[in-house]
C-alpha atoms as an extended CHARMM CRD file, in Angstrom:
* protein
*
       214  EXT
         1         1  UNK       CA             31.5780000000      123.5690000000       35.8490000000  PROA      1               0.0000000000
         2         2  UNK       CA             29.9020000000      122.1600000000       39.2500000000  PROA      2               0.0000000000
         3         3  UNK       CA             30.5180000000      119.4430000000       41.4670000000  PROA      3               0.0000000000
         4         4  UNK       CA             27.1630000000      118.3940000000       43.0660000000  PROA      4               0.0000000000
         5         5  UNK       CA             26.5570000000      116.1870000000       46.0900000000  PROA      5               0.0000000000
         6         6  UNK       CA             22.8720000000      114.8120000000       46.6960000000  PROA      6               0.0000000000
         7         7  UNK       CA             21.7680000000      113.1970000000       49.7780000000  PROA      7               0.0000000000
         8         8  UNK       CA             24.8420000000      111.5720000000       50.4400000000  PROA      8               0.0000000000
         9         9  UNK       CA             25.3270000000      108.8770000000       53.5950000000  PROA      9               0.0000000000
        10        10  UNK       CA             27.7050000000      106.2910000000       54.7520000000  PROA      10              0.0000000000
        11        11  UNK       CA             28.1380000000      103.8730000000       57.0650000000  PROA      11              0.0000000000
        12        12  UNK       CA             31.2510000000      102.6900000000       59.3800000000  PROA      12              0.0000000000
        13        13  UNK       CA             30.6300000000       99.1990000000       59.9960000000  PROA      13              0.0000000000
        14        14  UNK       CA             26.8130000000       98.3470000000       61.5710000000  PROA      14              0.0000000000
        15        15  UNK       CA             26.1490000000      102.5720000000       61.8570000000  PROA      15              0.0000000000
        16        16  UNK       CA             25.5630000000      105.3070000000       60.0490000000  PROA      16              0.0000000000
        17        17  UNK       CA             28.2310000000      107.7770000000       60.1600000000  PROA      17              0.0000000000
        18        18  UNK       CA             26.2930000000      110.7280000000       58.2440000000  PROA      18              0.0000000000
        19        19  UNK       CA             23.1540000000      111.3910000000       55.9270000000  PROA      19              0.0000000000
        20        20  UNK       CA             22.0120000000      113.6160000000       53.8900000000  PROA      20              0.0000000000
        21        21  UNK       CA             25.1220000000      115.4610000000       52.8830000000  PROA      21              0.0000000000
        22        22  UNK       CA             24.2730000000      117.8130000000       50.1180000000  PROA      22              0.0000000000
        23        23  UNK       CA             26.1380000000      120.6190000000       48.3440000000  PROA      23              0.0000000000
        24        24  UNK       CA             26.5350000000      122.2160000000       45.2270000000  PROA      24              0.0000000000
        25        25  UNK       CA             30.6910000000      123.9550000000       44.6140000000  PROA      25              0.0000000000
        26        26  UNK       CA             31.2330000000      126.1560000000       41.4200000000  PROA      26              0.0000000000
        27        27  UNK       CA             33.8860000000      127.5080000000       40.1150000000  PROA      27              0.0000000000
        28        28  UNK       CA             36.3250000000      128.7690000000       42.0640000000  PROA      28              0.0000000000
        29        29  UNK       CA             34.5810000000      127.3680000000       45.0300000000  PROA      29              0.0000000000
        30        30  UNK       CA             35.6950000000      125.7340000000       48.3600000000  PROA      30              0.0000000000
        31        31  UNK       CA             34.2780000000      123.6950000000       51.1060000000  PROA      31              0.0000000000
        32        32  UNK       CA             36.4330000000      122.8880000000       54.2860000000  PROA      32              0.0000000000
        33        33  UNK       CA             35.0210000000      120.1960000000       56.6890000000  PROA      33              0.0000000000
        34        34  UNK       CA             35.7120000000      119.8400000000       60.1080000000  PROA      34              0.0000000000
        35        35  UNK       CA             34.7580000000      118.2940000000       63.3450000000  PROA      35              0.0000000000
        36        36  UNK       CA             36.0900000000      115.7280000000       65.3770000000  PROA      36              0.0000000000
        37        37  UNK       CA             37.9740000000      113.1060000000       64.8180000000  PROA      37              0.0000000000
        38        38  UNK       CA             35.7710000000      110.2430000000       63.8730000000  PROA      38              0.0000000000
        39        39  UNK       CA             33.1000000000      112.5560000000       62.4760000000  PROA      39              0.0000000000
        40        40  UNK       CA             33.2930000000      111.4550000000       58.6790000000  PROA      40              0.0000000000
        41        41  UNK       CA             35.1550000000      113.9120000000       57.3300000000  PROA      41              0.0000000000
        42        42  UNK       CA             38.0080000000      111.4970000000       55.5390000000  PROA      42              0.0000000000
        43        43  UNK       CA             34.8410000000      108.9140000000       54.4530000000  PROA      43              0.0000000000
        44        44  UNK       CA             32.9760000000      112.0730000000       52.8970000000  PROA      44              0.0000000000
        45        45  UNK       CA             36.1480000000      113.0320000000       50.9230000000  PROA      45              0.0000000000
        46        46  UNK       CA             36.7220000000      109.2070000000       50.0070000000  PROA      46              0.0000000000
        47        47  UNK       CA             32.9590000000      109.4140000000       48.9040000000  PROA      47              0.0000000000
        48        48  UNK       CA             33.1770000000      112.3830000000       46.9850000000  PROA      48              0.0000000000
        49        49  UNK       CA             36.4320000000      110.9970000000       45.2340000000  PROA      49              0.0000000000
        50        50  UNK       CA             34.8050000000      107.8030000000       44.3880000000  PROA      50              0.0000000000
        51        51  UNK       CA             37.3730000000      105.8310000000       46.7730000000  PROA      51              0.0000000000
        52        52  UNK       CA             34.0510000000      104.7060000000       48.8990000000  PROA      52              0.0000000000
        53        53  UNK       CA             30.4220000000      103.5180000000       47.8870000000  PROA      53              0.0000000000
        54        54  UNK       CA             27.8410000000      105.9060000000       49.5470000000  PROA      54              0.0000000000
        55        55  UNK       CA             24.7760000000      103.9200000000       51.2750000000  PROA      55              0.0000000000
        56        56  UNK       CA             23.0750000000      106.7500000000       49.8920000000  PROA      56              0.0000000000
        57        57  UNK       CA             23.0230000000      109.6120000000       47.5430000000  PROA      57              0.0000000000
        58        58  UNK       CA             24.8930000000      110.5640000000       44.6060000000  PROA      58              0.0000000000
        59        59  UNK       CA             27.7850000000      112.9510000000       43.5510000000  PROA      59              0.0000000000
        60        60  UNK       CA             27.8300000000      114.7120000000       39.7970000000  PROA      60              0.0000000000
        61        61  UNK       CA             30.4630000000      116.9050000000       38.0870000000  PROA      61              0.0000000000
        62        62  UNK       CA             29.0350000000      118.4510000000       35.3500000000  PROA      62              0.0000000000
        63        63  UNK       CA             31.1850000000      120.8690000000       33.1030000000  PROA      63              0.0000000000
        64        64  UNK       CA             29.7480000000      122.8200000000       29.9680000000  PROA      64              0.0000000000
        65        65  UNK       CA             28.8860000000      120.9380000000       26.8060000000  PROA      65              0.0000000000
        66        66  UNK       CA             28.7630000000      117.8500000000       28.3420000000  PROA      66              0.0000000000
        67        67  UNK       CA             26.1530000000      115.7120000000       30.1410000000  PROA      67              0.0000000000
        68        68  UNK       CA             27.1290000000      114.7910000000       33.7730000000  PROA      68              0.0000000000
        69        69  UNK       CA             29.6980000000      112.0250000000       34.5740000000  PROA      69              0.0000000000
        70        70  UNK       CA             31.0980000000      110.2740000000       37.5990000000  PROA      70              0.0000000000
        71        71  UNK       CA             32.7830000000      112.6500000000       39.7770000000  PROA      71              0.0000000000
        72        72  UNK       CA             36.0690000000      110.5130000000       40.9280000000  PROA      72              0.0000000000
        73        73  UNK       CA             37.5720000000      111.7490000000       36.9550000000  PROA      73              0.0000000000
        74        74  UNK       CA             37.5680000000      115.2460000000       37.7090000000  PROA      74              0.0000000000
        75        75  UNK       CA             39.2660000000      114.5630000000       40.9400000000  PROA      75              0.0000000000
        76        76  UNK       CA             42.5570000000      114.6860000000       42.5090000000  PROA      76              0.0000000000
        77        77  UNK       CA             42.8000000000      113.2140000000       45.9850000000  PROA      77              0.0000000000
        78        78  UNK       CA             45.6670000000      113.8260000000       48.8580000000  PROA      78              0.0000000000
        79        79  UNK       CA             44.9420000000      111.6410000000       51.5970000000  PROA      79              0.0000000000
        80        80  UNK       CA             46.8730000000      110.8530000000       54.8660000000  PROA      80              0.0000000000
        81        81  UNK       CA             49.4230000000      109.0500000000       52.8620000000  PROA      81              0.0000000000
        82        82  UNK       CA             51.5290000000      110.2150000000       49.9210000000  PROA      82              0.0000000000
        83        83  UNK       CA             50.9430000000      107.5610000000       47.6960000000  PROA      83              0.0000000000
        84        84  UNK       CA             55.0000000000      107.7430000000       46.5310000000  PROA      84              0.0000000000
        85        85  UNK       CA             57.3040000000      104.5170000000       46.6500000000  PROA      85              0.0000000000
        86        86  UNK       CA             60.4970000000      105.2620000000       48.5000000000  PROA      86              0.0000000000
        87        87  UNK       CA             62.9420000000      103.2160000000       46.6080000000  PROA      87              0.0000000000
        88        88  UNK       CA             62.1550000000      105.6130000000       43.3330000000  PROA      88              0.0000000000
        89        89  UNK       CA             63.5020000000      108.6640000000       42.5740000000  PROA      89              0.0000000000
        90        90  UNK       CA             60.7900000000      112.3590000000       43.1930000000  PROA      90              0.0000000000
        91        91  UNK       CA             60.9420000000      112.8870000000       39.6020000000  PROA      91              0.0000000000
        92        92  UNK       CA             60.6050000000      108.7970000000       38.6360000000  PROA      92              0.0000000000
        93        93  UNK       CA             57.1500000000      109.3600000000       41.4690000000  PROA      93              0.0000000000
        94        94  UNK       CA             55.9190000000      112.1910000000       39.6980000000  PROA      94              0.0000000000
        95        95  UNK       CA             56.3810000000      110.9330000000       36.4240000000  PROA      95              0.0000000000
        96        96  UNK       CA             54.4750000000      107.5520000000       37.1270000000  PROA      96              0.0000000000
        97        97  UNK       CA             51.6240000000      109.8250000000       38.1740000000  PROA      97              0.0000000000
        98        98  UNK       CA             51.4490000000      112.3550000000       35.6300000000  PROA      98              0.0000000000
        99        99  UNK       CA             51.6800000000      109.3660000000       33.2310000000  PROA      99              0.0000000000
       100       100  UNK       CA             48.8850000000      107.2900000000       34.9760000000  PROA      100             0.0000000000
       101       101  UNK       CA             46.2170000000      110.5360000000       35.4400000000  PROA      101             0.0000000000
       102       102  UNK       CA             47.0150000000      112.4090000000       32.2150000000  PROA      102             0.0000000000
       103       103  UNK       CA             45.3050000000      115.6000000000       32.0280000000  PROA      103             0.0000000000
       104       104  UNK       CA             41.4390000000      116.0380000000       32.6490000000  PROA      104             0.0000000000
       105       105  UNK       CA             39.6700000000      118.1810000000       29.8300000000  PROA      105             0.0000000000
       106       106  UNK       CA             40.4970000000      121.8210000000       30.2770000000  PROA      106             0.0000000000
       107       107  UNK       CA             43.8020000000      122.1450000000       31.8330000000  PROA      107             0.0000000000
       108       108  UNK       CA             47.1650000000      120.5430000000       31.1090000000  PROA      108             0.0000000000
       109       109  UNK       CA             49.7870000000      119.7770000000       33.8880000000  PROA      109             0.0000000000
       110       110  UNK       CA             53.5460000000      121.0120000000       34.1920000000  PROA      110             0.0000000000
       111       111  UNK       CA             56.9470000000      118.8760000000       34.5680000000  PROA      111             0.0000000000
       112       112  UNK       CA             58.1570000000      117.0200000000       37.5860000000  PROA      112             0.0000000000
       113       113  UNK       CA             60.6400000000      119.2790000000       37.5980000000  PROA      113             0.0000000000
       114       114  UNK       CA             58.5250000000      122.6480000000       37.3770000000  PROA      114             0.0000000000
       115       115  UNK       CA             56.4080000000      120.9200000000       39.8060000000  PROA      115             0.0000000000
       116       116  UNK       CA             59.5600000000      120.5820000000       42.6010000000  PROA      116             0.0000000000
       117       117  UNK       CA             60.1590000000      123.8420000000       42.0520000000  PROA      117             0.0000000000
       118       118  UNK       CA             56.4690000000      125.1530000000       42.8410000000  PROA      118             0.0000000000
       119       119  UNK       CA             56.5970000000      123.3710000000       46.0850000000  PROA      119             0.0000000000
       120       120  UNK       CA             60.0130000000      125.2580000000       47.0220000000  PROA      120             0.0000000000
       121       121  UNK       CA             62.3410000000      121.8050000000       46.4490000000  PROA      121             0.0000000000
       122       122  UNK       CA             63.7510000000      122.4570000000       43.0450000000  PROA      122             0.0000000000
       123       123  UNK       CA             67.2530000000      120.5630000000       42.3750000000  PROA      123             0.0000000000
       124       124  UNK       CA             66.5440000000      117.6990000000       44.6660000000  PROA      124             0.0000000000
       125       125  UNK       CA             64.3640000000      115.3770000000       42.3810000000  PROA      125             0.0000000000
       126       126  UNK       CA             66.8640000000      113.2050000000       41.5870000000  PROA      126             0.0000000000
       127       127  UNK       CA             67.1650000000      111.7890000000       45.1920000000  PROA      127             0.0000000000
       128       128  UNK       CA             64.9670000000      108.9420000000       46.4430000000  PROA      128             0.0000000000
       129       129  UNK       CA             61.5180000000      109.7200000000       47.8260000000  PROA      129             0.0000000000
       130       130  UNK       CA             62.4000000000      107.6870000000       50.9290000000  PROA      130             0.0000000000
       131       131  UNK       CA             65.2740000000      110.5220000000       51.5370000000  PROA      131             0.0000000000
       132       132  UNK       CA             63.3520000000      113.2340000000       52.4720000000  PROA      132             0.0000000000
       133       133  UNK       CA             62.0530000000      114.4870000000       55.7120000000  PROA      133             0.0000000000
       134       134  UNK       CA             58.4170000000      114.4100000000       56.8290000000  PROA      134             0.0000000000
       135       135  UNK       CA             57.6340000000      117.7070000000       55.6440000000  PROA      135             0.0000000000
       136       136  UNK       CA             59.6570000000      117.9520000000       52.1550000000  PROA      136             0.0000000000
       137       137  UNK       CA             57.4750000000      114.2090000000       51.1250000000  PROA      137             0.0000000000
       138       138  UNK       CA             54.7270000000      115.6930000000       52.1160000000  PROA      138             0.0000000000
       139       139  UNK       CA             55.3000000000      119.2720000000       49.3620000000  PROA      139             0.0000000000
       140       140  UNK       CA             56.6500000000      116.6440000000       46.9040000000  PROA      140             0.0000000000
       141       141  UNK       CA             53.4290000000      114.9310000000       47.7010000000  PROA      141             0.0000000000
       142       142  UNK       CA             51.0240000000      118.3230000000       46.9490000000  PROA      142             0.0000000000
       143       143  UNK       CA             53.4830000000      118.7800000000       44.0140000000  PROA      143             0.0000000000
       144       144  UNK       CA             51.6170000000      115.1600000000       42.4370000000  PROA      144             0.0000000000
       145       145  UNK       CA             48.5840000000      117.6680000000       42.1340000000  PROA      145             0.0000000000
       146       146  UNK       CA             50.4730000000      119.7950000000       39.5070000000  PROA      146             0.0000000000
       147       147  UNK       CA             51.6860000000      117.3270000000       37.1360000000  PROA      147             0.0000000000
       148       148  UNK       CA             48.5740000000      116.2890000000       36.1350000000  PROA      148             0.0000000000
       149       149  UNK       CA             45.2290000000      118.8730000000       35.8380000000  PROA      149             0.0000000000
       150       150  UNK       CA             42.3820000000      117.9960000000       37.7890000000  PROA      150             0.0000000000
       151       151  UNK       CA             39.4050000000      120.6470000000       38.0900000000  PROA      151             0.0000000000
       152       152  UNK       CA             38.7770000000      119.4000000000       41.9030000000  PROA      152             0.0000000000
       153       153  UNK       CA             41.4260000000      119.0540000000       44.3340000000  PROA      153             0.0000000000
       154       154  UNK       CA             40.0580000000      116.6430000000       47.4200000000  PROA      154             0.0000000000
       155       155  UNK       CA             42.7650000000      117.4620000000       50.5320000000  PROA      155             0.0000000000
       156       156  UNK       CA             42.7070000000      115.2030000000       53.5900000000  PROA      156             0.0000000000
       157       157  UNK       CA             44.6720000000      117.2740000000       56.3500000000  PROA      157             0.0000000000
       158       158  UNK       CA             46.9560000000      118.4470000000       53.8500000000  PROA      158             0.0000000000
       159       159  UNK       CA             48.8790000000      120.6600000000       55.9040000000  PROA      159             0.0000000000
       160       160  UNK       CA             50.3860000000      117.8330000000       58.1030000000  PROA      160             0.0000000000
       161       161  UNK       CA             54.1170000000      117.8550000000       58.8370000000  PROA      161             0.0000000000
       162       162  UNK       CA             54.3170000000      121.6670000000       57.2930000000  PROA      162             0.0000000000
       163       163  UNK       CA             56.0470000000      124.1590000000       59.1120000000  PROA      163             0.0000000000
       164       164  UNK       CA             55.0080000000      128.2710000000       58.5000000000  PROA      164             0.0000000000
       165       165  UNK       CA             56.3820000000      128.5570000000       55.0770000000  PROA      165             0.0000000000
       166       166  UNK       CA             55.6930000000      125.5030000000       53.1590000000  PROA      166             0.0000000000
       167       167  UNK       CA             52.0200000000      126.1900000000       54.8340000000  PROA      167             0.0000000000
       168       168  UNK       CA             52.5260000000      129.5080000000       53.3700000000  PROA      168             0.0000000000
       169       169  UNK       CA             53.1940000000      128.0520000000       50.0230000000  PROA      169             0.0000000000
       170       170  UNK       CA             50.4950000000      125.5730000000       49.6420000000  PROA      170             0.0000000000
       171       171  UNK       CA             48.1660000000      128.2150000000       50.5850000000  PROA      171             0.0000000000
       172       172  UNK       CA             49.1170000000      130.2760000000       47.4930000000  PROA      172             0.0000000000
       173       173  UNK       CA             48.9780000000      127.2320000000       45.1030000000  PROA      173             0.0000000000
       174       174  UNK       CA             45.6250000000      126.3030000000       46.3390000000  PROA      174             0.0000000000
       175       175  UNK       CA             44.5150000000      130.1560000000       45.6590000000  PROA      175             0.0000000000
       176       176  UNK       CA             46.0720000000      129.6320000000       41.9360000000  PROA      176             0.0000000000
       177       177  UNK       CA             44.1810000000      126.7340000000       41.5060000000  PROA      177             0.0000000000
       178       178  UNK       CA             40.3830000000      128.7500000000       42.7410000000  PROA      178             0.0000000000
       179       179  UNK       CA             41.4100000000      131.8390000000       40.8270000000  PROA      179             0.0000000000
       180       180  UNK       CA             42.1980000000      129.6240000000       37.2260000000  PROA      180             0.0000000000
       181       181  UNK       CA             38.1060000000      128.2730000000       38.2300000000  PROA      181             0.0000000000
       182       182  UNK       CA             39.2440000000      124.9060000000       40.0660000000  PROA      182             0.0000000000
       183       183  UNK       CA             37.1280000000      123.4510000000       43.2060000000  PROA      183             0.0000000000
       184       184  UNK       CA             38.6080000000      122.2080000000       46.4110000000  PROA      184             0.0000000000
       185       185  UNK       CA             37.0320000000      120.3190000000       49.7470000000  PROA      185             0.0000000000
       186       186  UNK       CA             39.6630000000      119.7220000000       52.3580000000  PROA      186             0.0000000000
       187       187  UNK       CA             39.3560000000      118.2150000000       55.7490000000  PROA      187             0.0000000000
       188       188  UNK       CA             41.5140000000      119.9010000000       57.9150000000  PROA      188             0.0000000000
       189       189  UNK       CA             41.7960000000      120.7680000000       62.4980000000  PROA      189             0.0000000000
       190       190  UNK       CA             43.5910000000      123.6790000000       61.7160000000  PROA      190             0.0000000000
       191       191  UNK       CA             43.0920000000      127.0100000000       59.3450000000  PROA      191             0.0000000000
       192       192  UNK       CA             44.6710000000      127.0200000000       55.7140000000  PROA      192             0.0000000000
       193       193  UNK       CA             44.8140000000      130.6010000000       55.7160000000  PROA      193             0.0000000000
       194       194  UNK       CA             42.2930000000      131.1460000000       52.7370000000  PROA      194             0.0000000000
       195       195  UNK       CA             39.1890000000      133.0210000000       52.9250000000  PROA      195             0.0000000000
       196       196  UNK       CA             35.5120000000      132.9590000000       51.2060000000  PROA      196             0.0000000000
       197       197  UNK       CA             35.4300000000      129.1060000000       52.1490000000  PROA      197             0.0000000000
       198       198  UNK       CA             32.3360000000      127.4510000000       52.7790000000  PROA      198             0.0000000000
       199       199  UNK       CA             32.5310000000      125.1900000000       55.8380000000  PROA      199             0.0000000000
       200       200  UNK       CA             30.5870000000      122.1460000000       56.6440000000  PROA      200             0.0000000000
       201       201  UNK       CA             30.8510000000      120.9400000000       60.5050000000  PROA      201             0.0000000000
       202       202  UNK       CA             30.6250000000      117.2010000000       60.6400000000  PROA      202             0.0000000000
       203       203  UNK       CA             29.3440000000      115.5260000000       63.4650000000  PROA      203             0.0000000000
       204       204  UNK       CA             29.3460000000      112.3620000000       62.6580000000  PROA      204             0.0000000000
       205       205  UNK       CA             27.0370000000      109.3940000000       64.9410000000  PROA      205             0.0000000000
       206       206  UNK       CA             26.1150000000      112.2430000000       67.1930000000  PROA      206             0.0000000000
       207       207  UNK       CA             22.8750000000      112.6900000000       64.4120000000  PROA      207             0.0000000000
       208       208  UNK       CA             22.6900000000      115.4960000000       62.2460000000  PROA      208             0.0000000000
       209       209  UNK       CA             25.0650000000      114.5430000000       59.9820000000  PROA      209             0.0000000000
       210       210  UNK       CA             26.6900000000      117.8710000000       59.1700000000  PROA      210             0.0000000000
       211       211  UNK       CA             25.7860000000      122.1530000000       59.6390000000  PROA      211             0.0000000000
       212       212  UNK       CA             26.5620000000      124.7460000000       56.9540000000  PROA      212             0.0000000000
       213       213  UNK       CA             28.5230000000      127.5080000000       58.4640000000  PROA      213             0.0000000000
       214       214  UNK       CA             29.8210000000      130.9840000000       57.5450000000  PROA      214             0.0000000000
């Protein structure tokens, strides 16, 4: 399976934020962005996800046996927010999302509460989302990547509000997820302790619009 990215550019407002953007993630592949703030990296991801139109380009997952399709369905995206109502219960959260995603071909999610437990906060998925601290909503949040299976797991600065261990733990999850064949691209400012990741340096209106690094 391959994710592809051809050409890609968008704009913020009147300007171009980036062009020609192109990559091409395999199996068990990763590609960390970084730069600046303001560079593009949270547009790109929103690109790649299908959340944005591009002005230009295209993105492709292709898998074997079948032709390509849209990328956004083989995606899961984590973005600033965690996209959980705080009235409802964790496991009433991760059960409207493993219900609304499904599983993508290939994979098959586990339980809300097998899910808590990955993320270190078994036992407490009974309380209301809005009860947590910062940092446990934001593992309950990662944990919303386990219920359902997605081949390509699109972080936005995923680590925010972690302290040492849960960073620690999210590390190994996202490890589980390259070694089983997925694909990640996270935007981060500060290392996720993994290692064979591609980076891409975005630099956003200042012209190039991003530089392949070791």
């Amino acid at each position: 399976m391959r994710l592809t990215a051809e050409g890609l550019a968008a704009r913020r407002g009147e300007d171009l934020l980036f062009s020609d953007i192109s990559f091409d993630l395999g199996a068990g592949e990763g590609l960390i962005l970084t730069g600046r703030n303001g560079s593009g990296k949270s547009t790109l991801l929103r690109v790649i996800a299908g959340l944005l139109r591009a002005e230009r380009g295209a993105v492709t997952w292709h898998s074997s046996g079948d032709g390509p399709i849209r990328a956004g369905e083989a995606c899961h995206y984590l973005g600033h927010r965690n996209a959980m109502k705080a009235e409802l219960s964790v496991e009433e959260n991760l059960g409207f999302w493993k219900s609304f995603f499904g599983d993508f071909k290939g994979g098959t999610g586990i339980s809300a509460a097998e899910a808590a437990d990955r993320v270190g906060l078994g036992g407490i998925t009974h309380l209301p989302f809005g009860y947590l601290s910062a940092g446990q909503q934001r593992r309950m949040a990662f944990a919303k990547l386990l219920v359902s299976y997605r081949p390509v797991w699109i972080l936005d600065e995923p680590t925010a509000a972690l302290d040492a261990r849960a960073e620690a733990t999210f590390a190994d999850l996202i490890r589980e997820h390259l070694g089983r064949g997925g694909i990640l691209l996270a935007a981060t400012h500060q290392p996720l302790g993994l290692e064979g990741m591609r980076e891409l340096r975005m630099t956003g209106f200042a012209g190039v619009a991003g530089e392949f690094g070791a």
